[in-house]
N, C-alpha and C positions, 0 to 999 in steps of 0.2 A: 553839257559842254563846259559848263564852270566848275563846275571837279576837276573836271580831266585839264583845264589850263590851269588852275591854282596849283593842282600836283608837279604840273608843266614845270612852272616859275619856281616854284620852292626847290624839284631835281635843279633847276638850269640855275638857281643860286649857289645849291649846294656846290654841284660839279665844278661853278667858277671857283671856289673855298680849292675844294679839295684840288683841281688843278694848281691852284696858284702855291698849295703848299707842296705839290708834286717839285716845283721849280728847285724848291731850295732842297733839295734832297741829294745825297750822294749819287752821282753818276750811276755807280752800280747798284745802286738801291730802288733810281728808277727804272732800271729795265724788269728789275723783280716784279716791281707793283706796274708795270704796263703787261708782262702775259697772270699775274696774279688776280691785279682789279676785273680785266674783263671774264674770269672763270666763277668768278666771286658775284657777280652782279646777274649772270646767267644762271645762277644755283638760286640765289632768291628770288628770281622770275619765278623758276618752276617751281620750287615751293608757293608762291604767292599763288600760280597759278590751280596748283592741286588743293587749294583752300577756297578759291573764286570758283569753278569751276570744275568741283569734285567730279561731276557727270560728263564724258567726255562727247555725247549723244547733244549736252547742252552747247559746249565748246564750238562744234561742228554742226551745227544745227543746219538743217535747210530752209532760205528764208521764205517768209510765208509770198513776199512780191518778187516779180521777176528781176532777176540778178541783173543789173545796169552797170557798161564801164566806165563811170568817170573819166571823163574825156580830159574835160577843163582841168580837172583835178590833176591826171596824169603831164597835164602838158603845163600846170603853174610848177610841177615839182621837176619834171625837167628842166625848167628855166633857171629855175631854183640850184638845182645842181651844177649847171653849166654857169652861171654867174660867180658860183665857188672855186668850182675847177678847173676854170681859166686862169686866174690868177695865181691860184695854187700849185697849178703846175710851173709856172713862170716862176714864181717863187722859189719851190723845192729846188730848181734848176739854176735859179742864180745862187743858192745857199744862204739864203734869209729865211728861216722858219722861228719862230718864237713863241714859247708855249705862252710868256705872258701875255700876247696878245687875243688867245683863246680866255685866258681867266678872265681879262678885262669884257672882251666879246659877249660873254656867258652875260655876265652884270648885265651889259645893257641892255640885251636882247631880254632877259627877263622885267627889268623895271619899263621898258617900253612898252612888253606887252600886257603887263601888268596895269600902264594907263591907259592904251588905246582902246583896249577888249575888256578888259574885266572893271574898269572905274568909267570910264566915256561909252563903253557898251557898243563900240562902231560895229556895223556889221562885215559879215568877213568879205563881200565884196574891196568895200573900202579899207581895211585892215590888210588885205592882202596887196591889193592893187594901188592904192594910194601913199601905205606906207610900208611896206616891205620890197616891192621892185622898183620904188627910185629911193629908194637906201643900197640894193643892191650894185643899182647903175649908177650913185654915189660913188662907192666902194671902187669899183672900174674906173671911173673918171679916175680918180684918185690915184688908182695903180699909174695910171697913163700920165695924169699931171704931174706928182711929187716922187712918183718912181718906186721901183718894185720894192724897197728898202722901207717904204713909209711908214712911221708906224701908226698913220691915222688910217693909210689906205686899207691896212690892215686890220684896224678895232673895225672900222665902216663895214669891210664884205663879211669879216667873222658876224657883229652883230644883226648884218642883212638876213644873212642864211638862218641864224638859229633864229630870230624873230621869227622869220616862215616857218621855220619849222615848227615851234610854239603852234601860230595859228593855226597850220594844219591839221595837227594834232586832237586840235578843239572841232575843228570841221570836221574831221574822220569819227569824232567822238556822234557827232548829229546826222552825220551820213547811217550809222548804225544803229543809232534811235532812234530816228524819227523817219528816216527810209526803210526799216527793216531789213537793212544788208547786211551779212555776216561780218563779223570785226575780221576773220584773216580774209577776207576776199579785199574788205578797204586798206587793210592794211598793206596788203602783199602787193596792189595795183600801184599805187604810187609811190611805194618804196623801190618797188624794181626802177620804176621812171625816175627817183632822184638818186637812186647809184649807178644809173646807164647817162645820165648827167653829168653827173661827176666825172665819173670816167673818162667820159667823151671831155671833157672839158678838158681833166688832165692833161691828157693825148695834146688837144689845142692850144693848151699853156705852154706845153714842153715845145711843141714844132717851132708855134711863134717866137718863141725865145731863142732859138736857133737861124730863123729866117729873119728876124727882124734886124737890119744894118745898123742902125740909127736911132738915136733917143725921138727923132722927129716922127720915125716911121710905128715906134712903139706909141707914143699918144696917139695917133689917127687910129690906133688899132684899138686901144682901148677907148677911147673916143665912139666910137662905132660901135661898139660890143654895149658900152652904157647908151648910146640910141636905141640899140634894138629890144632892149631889155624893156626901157620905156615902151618901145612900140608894140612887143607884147603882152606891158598890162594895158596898154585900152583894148586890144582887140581880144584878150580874155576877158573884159571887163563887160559882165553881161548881168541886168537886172530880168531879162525875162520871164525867168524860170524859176522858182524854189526850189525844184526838187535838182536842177543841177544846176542855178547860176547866184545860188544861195542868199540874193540881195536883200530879201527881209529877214535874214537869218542872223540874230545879235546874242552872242551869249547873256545872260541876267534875266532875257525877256521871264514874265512869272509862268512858274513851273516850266520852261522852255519846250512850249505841248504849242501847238497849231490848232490856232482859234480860226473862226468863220470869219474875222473881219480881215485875218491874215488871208486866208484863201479865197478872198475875195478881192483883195489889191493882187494876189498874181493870175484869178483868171483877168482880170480890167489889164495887167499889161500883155499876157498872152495874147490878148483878141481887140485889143488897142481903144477897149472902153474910156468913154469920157467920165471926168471926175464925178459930175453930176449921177450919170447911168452907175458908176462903183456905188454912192450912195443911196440909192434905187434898189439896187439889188439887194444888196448888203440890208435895207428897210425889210424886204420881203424874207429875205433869208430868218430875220430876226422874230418874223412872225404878224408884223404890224401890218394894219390893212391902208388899201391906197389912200384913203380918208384921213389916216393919222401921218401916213407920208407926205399928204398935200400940207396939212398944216405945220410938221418939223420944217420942211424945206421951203414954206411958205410959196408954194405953186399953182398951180390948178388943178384939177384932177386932168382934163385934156395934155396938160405939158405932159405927166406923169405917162400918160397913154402914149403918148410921141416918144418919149423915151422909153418905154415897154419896148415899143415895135421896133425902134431903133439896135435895141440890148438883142430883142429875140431873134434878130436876124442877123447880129454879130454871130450869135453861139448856136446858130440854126436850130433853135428852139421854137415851141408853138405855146408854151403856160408854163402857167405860173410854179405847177407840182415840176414838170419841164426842168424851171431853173432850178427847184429846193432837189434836184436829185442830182443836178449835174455838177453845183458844187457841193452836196454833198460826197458824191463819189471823187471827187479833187480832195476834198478834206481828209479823205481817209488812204490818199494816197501819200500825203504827209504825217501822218499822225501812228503813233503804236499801236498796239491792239487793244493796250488796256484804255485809249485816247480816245480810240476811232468813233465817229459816229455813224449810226444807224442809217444805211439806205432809206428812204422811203419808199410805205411799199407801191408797187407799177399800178398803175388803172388797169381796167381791165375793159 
């Protein structure tokens, strides 16, 4: 994941550069380098790619876990899209477009996530949900408070979208390592969800713009649209899950490989284990006997017993080998193949 945002941040500073010096260019000279740059960028993809990826068997590989569709994922990048092309199309429609607001855009969206993610190491829950969709529903206020001309409202939704986009970027990166899912299967899923986004937003920016009477009736509208955006990052906002609600998932962590004491905080919140019982577990997983668990966590061995039967009848287990296989088999539903650990073998 920290490759793939570092490459992130360094494109997204570039392209702010080379945007901003598109500006000053001859009228006729940028329509050259707008169908020239993108035929140009698509030739070294597939050059890069016929050097990653010589074997086209590797390319398209069939993943070794069953193929999962990112739900959350497709539905933060819809949001994503529609928080952009609402405004956008309002925009386009009033005749305020302005590439400097992309170059600036570009800037911040990468020094942003440059501190959030790769220096603060937040994990993509909070990265995504705490500060990319109320910069978004900033951005909207904005439209709606200072009006479609703003040119704050404008650095705000540019620098919303491309910060998400950044993040996701790095998630898609961990979705395919450490889930075992094919890069075009993560890829192709939520890229269709944030250009059917977009789109649809477009559409919604252009009508609103035509329906709305009134500067009073356009805030409440934008007004609205930055509520709902809020209201669906809490209700995307899920630590349950690892393997889709990515809460313990921080770029930086060492080697970015899923250890036993990580899958062991997401069986305790799947099965609503108490701190104590995570500790317990996480004891036995590690190999140490109840004896040296009574003494770390200074208990009894009876407590320890009370929370066994407690634990085993969360995860409807009966022992101890019980629990060393069941989050083993969780561990290796996170983990690569070169990561995985070894089932243990069954009683017999």
């Amino acid at each position: 994941m920290t490759p793939t945002l570092t490459f992130g941040i360094a494109s997204a500073l570039a392209t702010g550069v080379l945007s901003l010096g598109i500006t000053l260019l001859d009228p006729l000279l940028r329509w050259v380098v707008a169908f020239v740059l993108p035929a140009f960028i698509v030739l070294l993809f597939y050059c890069a790619k016929g050097r990653v990826f010589p074997d086209q068997k590797v390319l398209y590989r069939e993943s070794a876990n069953d193929l999962f569709i990112p739900y959350r994922f497709m539905a933060t990048s819809v949001t994503q899209g529609l928080a952009l092309g609402i405004p956008l199309g309002f925009l386009s429609f009033s005749g305020f477009l302005s590439q400097m607001l992309d170059s600036v855009g570009y800037f911040f969206a990468a020094a942003l996530a440059l501190l959030a993610v790769l220096v603060l190491q937040m994990d993509f829950n909070r990265s995504i949900y705490q500060i990319g969709f109320p910069l978004a529903g900033a951005g909207l206020l904005a439209v709606g408070m200072l009006g479609p001309s703003s040119v704050m409202a404008g650095v705000l939704q540019v620098t919303g979208f491309l910060y998400l986009d950044l993040v996701l970027w790095g998630l898609g990166s961990y979705l395919i390592k450490n889930c075992d899912q094919p890069a075009t299967w993560v890829a192709s899923c939520p890229s269709t969800a944030l250009m059917l986004g977009r789109a649809l937003g477009i559409v919604v920016g252009s009508v609103a713009l035509q329906a709305l009477a009134d500067s009073a009736q356009v805030v409440v509208f934008f007004c609205t649209l930055a509520f709902l955006v809020l209201m669906t990052a809490l209700l995307l906002t899920n630590n349950a899950n690892m393997r889709t609600g990515w809460g313990f998932v921080r770029p930086g962590d060492p080697d970015e490989a899923t250890d036993s004491y990580r899958t062991c905080e997401v069986v305790a919140q799947d099965f609503g284990l108490t701190q104590r019982e995570l500790e317990i577990m996480y004891s036995l997983i590690e190999g140490k006997s109840r004896k040296e668990i009574a003494e770390d966590l200074y208990i009894t061995s009876n407590t320890i017993k009370t929370h066994l039967h407690n634990l085993y009848g969360k995860l409807d287990i009966h022992s101890e080998s019980d629990l060393k296989a069941f989050v083993a088999k969780r561990e290796r539903m996170f983990s690569t193949e070169e990561d995985a650990v070894p089932l243990p073998p069954e009683e017999v």
